[in-house]
N, C-alpha and C positions, 0 to 999 in steps of 0.2 A: 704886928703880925710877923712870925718869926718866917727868917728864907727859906726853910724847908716848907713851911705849910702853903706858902707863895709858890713852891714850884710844884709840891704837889696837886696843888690847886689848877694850877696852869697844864701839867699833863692830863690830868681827868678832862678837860675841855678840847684838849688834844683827840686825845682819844672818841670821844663822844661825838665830835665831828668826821673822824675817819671812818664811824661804824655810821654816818649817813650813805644811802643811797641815792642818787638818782633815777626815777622814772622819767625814759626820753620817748617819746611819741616820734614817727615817722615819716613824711609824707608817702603815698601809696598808689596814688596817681588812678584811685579807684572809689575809696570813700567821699564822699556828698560833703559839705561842709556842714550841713543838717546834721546826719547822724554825727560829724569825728562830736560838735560842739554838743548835743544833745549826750551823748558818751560821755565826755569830759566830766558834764554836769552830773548826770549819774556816778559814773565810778570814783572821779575823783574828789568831788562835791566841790567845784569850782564854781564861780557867779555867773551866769549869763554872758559877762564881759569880758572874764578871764576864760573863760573858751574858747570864746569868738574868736580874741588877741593868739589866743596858742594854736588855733587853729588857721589864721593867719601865715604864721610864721613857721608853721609845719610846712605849709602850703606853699611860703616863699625863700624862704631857708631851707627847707627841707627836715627839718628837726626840731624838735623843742621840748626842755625838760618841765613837764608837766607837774611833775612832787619828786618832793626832797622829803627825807625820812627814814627811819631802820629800815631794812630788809625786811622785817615781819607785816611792816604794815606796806612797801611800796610792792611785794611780791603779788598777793591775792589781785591790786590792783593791775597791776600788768597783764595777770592771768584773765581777768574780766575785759581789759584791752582788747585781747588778744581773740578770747571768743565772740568779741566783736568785729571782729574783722579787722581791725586795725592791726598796726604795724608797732612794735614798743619792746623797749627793750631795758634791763636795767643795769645801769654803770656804775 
């Protein structure tokens, strides 16, 4: 494999990691740990245990990024967050 096709290679993965988002959940000192984990479930389509866990460490950290993803797909989830009551934001 020639050096150019190796560094073009190498920037498209570059890049394709930069255009990730993070969705970061909150703690809100308000939400139930029922609803954030029954949330989670639904919007983000998380397992039972990775809610639980995120919902954890929202709780005791105060934050936790919930999905990682383009912008297209972590925005509508945020916006479903958010009409939920929850607290979320994307970085």
């Amino acid at each position: 494999m020639s050096t150019l096709l190796k560094k073009k290679q190498s920037l498209k993965r570059v890049v394709k990691r930069q255009s990730l988002k993070e969705l970061v959940l909150y703690n809100d000192d308000v939400n139930t740990f029922e609803h954030v984990i029954t949330t989670l479930i639904k919007v983000c389509h998380h397992t039972p245990i990775q809610a639980e866990q995120s919902a954890m460490l929202v709780h005791y950290k105060g934050k936790c990024t919930v999905k990682t993803d383009e912008l297209m797909v972590v925005k509508p989830m945020c916006l479903d967050l958010l009409d939920a009551g929850l607290s979320a934001k994307i970085h």
